[in-house]
N, C-alpha and C positions, 0 to 999 in steps of 0.2 A: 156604867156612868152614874155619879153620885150629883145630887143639886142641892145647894143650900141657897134657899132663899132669905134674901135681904129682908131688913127689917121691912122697908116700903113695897114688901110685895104680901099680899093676904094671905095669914098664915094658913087658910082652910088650904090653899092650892098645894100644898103639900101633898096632902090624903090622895084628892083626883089626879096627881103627877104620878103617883108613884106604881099604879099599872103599866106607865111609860119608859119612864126609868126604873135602874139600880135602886136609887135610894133618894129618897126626896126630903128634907127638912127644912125647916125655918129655924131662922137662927134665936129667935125667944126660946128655941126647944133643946138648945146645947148647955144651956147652962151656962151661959156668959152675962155677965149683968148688963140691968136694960135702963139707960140705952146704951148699947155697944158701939163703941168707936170703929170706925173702919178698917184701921189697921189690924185688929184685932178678930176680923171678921175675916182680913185674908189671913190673917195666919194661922188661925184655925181649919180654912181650906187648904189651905198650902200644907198643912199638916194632915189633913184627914181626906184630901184624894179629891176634892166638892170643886167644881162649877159653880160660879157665884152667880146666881140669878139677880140681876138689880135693874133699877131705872136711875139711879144715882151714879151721875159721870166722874163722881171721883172716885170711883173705883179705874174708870179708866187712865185716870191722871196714876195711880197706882201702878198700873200696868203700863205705863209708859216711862216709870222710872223707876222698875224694880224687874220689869220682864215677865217672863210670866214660868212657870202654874204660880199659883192656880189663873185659869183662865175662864172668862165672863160672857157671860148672855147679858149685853143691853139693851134692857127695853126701852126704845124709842118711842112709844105710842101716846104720848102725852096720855091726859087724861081718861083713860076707859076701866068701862067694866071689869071686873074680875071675870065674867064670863070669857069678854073678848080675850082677857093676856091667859086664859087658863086655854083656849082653843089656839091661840096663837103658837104655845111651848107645842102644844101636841102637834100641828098643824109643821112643827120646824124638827121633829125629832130625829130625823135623821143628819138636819146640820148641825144640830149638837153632838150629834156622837161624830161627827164628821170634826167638829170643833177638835175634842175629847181625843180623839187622835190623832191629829193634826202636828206636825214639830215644828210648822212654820207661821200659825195662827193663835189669836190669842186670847181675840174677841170676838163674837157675833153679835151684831146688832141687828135687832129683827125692830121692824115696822107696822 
């Protein structure tokens, strides 16, 4: 299971994700110019297999009119730490691969 994280997520979380998962990136690190429009961020996941890691609901507005893959981890936790949402991914790994293979899921929003 592959993660690309949203621009509004700390690009460091990539490095400490990536013991957890397949393959963890931040989208400053694809090579798409910054700042990158959203649709352009799914369809780079939609194209390269990625989980979109965001706190940005219009990704979900996305997935409510386009369906899904790629399919999204939103985080709901308002304002916190990078510590917090870097133990929170780890803390949910198995409902993301639960996500990840899921035919009938699209979204997880963790808290």
């Amino acid at each position: 299971m592959k993660l690309l994280l949203d621009a509004n997520v700390f690009w460091r979380l990539a490095a400490k994700l990536k013991q957890h998962f397949e393959e963890c990136i931040h989208v400053d690190r694809v090579g798409m110019h910054i700042p990158t429009k959203d649709f352009e961020i799914w369809n780079y996941a939609l194209s390269n297999n990625f989980i979109i890691v965001t706190n940005d609901e219009d990704f979900l507005n996305l997935l409510n009119v386009k369906g899904f893959p790629p399919k999204i981890v939103l985080l709901k936790t308002g304002n916190q730490s990078n510590n917090y949402i870097l133990d929170l991914l780890i803390k949910h790994v198995n409902d993301s691969h639960a996500l990840y293979s899921s035919a009938n899921y699209g979204v997880l929003e963790l808290y």
